[in-house]
C-alpha positions in Angstrom: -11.9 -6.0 -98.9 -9.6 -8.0 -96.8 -6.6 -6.3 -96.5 -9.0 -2.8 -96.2 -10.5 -4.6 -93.2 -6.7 -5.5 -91.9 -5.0 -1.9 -92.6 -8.3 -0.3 -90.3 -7.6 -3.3 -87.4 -6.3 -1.4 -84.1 -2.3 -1.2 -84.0 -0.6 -0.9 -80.7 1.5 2.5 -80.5 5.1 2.5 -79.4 4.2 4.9 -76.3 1.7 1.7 -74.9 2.6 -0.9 -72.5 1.7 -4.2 -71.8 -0.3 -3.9 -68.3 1.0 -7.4 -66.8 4.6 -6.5 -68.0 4.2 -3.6 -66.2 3.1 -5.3 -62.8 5.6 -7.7 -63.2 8.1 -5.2 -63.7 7.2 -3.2 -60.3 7.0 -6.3 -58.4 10.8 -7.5 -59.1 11.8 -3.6 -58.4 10.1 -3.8 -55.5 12.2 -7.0 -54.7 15.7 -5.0 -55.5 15.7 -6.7 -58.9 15.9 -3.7 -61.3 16.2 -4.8 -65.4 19.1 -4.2 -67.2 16.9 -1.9 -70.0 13.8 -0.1 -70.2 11.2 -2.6 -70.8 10.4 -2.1 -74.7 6.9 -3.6 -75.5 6.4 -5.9 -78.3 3.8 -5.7 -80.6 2.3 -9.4 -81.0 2.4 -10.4 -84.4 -0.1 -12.0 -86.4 -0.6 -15.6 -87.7 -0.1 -15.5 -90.6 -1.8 -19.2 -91.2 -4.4 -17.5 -88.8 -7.3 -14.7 -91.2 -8.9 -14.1 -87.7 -7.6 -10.9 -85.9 -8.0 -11.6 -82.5 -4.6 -11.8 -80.4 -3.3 -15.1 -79.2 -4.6 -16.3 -75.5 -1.9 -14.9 -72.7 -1.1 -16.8 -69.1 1.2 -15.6 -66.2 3.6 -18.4 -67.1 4.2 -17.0 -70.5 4.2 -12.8 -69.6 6.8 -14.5 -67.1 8.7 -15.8 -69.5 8.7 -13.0 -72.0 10.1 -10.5 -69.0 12.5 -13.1 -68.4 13.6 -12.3 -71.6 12.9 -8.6 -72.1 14.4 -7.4 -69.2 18.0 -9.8 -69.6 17.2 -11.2 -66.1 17.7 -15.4 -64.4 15.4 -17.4 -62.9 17.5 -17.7 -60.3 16.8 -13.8 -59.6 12.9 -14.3 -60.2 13.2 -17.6 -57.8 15.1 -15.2 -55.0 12.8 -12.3 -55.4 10.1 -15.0 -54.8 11.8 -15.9 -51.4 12.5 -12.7 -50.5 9.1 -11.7 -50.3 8.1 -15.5 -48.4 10.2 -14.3 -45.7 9.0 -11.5 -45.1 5.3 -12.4 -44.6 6.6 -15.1 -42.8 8.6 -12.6 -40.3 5.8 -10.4 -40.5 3.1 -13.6 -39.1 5.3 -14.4 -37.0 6.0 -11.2 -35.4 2.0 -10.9 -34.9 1.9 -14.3 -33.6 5.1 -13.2 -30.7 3.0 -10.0 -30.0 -0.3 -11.6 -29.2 1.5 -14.5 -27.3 3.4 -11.8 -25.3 0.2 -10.2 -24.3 -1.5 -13.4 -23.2 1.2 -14.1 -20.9 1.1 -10.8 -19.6 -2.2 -10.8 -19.1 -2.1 -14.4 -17.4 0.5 -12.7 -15.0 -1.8 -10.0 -14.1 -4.7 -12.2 -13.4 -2.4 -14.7 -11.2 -0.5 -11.6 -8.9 -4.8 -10.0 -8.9 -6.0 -13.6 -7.6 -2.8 -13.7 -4.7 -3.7 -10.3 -3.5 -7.1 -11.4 -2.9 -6.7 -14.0 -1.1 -3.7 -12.7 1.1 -6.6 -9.8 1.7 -9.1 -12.0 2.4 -6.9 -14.4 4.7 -5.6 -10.9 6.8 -8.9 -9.8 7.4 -10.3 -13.4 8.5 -7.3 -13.0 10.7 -8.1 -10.0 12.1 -11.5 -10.4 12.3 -11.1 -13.7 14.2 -8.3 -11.9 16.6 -10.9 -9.1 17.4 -13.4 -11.1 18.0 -11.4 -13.0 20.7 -9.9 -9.9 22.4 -12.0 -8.7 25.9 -13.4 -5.3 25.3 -11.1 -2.6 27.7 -13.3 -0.9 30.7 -13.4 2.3 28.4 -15.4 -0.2 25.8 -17.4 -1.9 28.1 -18.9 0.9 30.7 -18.0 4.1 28.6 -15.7 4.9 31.6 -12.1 6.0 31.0 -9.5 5.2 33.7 -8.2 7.7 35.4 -4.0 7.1 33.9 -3.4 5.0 31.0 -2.1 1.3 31.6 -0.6 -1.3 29.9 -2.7 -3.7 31.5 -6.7 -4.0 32.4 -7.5 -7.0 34.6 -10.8 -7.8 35.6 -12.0 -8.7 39.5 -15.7 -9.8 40.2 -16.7 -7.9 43.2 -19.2 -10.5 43.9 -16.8 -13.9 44.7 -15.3 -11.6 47.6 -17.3 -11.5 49.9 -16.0 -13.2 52.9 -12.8 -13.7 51.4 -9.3 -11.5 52.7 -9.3 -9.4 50.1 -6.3 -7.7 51.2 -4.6 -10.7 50.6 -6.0 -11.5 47.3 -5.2 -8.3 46.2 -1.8 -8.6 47.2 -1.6 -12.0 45.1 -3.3 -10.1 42.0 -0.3 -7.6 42.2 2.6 -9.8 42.6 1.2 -11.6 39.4 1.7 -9.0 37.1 3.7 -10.1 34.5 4.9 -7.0 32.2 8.2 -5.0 31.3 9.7 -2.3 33.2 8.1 0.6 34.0 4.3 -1.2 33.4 1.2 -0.4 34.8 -1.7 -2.5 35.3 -5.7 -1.9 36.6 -7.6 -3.8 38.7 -10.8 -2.8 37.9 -13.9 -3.9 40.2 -17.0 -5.5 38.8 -21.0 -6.3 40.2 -23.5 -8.0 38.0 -23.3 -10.0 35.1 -24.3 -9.5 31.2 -26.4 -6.0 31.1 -26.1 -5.6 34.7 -22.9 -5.6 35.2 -21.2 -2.6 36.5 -18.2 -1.0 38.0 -17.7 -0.7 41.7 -17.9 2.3 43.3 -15.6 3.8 45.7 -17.5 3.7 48.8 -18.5 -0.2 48.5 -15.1 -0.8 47.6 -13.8 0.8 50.9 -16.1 -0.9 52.7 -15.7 -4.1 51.3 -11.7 -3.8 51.8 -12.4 -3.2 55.6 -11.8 0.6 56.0 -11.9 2.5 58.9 -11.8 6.2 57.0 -13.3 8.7 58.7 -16.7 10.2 57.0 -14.9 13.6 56.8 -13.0 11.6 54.2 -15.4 9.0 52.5 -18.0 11.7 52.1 -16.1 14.0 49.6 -14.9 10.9 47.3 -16.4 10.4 44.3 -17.5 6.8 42.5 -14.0 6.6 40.4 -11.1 5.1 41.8 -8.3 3.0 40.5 -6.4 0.3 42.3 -3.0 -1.1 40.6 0.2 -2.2 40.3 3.5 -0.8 38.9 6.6 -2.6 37.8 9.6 -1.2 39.1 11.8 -2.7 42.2 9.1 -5.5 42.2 5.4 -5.0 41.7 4.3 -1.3 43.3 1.1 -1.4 44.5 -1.0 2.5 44.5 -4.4 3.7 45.2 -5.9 6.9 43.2 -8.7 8.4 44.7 -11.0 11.2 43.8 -12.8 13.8 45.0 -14.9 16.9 44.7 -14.6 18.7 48.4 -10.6 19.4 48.6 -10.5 20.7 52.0 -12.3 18.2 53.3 -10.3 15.6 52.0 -7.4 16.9 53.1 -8.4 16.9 56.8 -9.9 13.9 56.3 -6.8 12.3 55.6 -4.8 13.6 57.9 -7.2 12.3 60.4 -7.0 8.9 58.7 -2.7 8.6 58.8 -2.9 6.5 62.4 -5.0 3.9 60.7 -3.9 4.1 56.9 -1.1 1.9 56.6 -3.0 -0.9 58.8 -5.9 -0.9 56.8 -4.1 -1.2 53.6 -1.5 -3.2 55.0 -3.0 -6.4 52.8 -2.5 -5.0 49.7 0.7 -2.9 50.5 2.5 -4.9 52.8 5.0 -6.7 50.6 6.0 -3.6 48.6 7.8 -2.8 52.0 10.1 -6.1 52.2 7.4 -8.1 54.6 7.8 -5.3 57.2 5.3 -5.5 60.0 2.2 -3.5 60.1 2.3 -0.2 62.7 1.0 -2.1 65.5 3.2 -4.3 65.7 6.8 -2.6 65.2 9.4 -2.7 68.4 8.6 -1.4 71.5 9.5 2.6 71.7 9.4 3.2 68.4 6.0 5.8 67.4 5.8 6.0 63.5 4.1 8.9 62.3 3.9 10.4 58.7 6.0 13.6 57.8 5.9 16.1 55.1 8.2 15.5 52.0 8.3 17.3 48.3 8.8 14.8 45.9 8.6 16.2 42.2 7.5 19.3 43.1 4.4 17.9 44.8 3.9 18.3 48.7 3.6 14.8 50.0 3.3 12.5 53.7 5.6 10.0 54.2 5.8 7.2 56.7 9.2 5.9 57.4 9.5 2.5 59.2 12.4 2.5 62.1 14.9 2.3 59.7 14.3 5.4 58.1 13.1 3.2 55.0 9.9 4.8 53.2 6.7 2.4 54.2 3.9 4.6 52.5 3.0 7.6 51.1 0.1 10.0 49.6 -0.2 13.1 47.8 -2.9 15.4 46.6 -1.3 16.1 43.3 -4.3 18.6 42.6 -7.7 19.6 43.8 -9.0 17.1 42.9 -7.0 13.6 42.7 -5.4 11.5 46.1 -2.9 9.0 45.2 -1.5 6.8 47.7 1.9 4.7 47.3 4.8 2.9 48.8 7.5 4.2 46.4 8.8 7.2 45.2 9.4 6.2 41.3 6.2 4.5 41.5 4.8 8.2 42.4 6.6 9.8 39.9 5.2 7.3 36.9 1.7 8.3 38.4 2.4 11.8 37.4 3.6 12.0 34.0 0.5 10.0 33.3 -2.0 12.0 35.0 -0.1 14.9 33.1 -0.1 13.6 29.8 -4.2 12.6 30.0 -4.5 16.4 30.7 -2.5 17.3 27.8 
């Protein structure tokens, strides 16, 4: 009974293999160590001191051992297969550990160069906001009034510390004051009031406060706007830009005005002639009167001192605008302004 119960045990077939051969197997190949031989499996024999049939307990160490054998391969090879595949988890770790550094540091970068730009933004517009608060609004701001040219300069005069002052003569200072480059222009603008009150001068006060004798014929037709400045060529060029609404009028008005003219505005204009005297007072014999002149295409009245040296002049440069000066460039600046606000 025995040996029937032996001869109907299972026997392992020549076409099996040994599973953890098998793995063993594909792991060195995977390594580049390929055996010398197919891998032929054994078939474990039995004890013969043993009459149990159950197979003898197996460990890694031993299946090791047996490929060892079996496949005619070292230690050595096992031990640098082993390395092999050390190194390259290793490389592998590593090469995680090198990607996630990189993209800390990159990441740190962006935040520093973000944090910069915020504070150079916030430190320009404390700047600017601190610059703009400290800058004087221009006429234009303050009384929704535009000036008649564009200027370089706005300068403010409070109508109201005038009075019984010469204001020719402060004027005058005001003008030779201007500090700008070549070619400049700068407003004296008049002011009455203070906070909401304050306002611009009108032409008419400011006539009368200067000490103008200009006939009504003239005075009448002028409207409120005016300018009063300085430009800066051959020394500071003092001019006068009047308005008005009744041309005619004006016109005859002014020429009605021309005996008085340059003494009433002597105060403000009378340096711009090289300290000149005033009409009443030139040399005995000598009657200066104003005569007719085209200067850039614009009829004009001069008034020449003795010498033949221009003193003063004015223009109607339209229908609508009087501008009065004591030099011809001065003039000329006067219109490519008024032509370029038109444009």
């Amino acid at each position: 009974m025995a040996d029937a119960t032996n001869n109907n045990a299972p026997q392992p077939t020549s076409g099996s293999q040994n599973p953890l051969n098998s793995e063993i197997a594909s792991t060195l190949k995977a390594f580049g160590v390929a055996p010398e031989k197919p891998v032929v499996p054994e078939v474990p024999q039995k004890d013969p001191n043993e009459g149990s049939n159950l197979q003898r307990l197996r460990t890694f160490k031993g299946d090791l051992e047996e490929v060892i054998k079996t496949e005619h391969i070292s230690t050595v090879s096992v031990a640098a297969a082993e390395e092999q595949r050390r190194a390259k988890k290793y490389v592998e770790e590593e090469s995680v550990a090198e990607k996630v550094e990189r993209r800390a540091r990159r990441t740190h970068t962006a935040t520093i160069a973000i944090s910069l730009m915020l504070v150079v933004l916030g430190l320009s517009t404390g700047i600017y906001l601190y610059v703009a608060s400290q800058q004087k609004p221009s006429v234009a701001e303050q009384f929704n009034f535009t000036p008649i040219i564009f200027v370089d300069l706005e300068s403010e005069i409070p109508a109201d510390t005038l009075f019984g002052r010469n204001l020719g003569e402060h004027l005058r200072q005001k003008r030779d004051a201007v500090n700008l480059r070549l070619g400049s222009i700068a407003n004296f603008y008049f002011t009455t009031g203070s906070g909401e009150t304050k306002k611009l001068l009108d032409t008419q006060t400011f006539l009368k406060l200067l000490g103008v004798s200009a006939p009504q014929q003239l005075t009448r037709t002028l409207t409120s706007e005016f300018m009063l400045g300085a430009h800066v060529f051959d020394g500071n060029q003092g001019f006068l830009i009047l308005q008005t609404d009744q041309y005619e009028a004006a016109f005859a008005g002014m020429l009605a005005f021309e005996r008085n003219l340059m003494d009433d505005f002597y105060g403000f204009f009378g340096t711009s002639v090289r300290g000149h005297p005033p009409v009443g007072t030139t040399a005995p014999g000598f009657n200066p009167e104003f005569k007719d002149k085209v200067i850039k295409n614009h009829d004009t009245r001069v008034l020449y001192d003795e010498g033949g040296r221009m003193r003063l002049l004015y223009s109607f440069v339209d229908r609508s605008t009087l501008v009065i000066t004591t030099n011809e460039n001065t003039f000329a600046e006067i219109l490519t302004r008024l032509q370029s606000k038109r444009i």
